[in-house]
N, C-alpha and C positions, 0 to 999 in steps of 0.2 A: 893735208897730204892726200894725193889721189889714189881710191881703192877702185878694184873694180865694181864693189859693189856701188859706189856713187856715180863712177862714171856710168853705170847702166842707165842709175835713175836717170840725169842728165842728158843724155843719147836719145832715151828709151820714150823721153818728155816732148820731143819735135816729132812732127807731124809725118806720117808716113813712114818710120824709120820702120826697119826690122833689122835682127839681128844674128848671125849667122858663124858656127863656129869652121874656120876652113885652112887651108895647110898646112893640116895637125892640130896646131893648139892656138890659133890666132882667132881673139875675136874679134869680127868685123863688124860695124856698123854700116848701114846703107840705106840711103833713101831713090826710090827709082831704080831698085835693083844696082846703083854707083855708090861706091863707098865713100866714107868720108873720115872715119876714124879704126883706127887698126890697133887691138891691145892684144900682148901674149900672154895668154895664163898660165904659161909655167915662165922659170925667169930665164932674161934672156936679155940681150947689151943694151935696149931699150925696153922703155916702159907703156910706152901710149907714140902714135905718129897720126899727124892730121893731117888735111887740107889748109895751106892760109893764103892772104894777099901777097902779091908779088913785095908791097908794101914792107908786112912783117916781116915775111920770109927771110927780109935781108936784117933786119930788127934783131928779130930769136934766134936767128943762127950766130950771131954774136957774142950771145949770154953763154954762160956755165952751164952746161949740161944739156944745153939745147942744139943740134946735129942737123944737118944735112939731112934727109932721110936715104937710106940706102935705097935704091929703086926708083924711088919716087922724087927724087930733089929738082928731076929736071920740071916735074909738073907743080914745083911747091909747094913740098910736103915739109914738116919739120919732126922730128923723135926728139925725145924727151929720154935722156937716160939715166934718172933720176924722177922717181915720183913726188920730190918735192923740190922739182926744179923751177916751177912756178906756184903761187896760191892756186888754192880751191874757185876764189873770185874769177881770175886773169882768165885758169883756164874753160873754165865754163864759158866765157864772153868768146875765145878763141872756139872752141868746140861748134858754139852757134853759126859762127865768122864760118867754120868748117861745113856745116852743114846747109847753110845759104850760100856759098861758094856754089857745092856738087847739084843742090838744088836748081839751080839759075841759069844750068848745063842740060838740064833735063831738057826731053820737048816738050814745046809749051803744050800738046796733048796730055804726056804726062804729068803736069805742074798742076795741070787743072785738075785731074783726076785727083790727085793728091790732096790739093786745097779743098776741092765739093768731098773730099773723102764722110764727112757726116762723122766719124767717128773723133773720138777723145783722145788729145794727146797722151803718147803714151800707151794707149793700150789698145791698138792697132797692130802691134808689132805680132810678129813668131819667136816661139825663144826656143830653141834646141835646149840651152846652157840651163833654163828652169826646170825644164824636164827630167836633164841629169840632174840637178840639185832638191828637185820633189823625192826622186827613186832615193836618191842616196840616203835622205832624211825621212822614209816611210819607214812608219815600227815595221817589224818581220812579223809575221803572224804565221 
């Protein structure tokens, strides 16, 4: 079942990402400043919404619990309104699919910078969302 603590590792693990809390309580994933994955951290009628192939797209939206994305269906998004609407497996391999999609969009100026980035997957990124969760977990002194 998907938390958002794993989906960060997973997100947070490709190259270039960063991460971004914005329209109140959504967080976003984005590589090249383009997003590619969108969770809400308080609840809400969906759970996780990606990027996929025009392929799946028509795939996933036929399964249980898996949606249209509101806003985004025209460009191939899918929600998830269940977090165990798919394995932990499936969705990782989609999340990638998500993020080699938004990547492949980029200029190739940017795709290069990203690829020569020298840095480590993973810990490349900006986290607003660690910063709240350091504060909140700092003893008071």
């Amino acid at each position: 079942m998907m938390d958002i603590d794993w989906l960060r590792e997973i997100c947070l693990a490709f190259r270039g990402v960063t991460e971004q809390i914005q329209w109140g309580n959504d967080l976003l994933f984005k590589v090249g400043g383009k997003m590619f994955a969108i969770a809400p951290l308080e609840p809400a009628p969906v759970c996780l919404t990606f990027k996929c192939s025009d392929e799946s797209f028509a795939e996933l939206t036929e399964r249980p619990r898996i949606i249209p994305a509101p806003y985004l269906a025209r460009a191939k998004w899918v929600a998830l309104e269940s977090p165990d609407a798919m394995t932990r497996g499936e969705l990782s391999e989609l999340l990638r699919t998500s993020y080699e999609l938004v990547f492949a969009k980029l200029p190739k100026r940017a795709q290069e910078e990203l690829k020569g980035a020298g840095s480590r997957p993973g810990h490349d990124h900006t986290s607003k969302l660690k910063t709240k969760k350091a504060k909140k977990s700092a003893p008071k002194t």
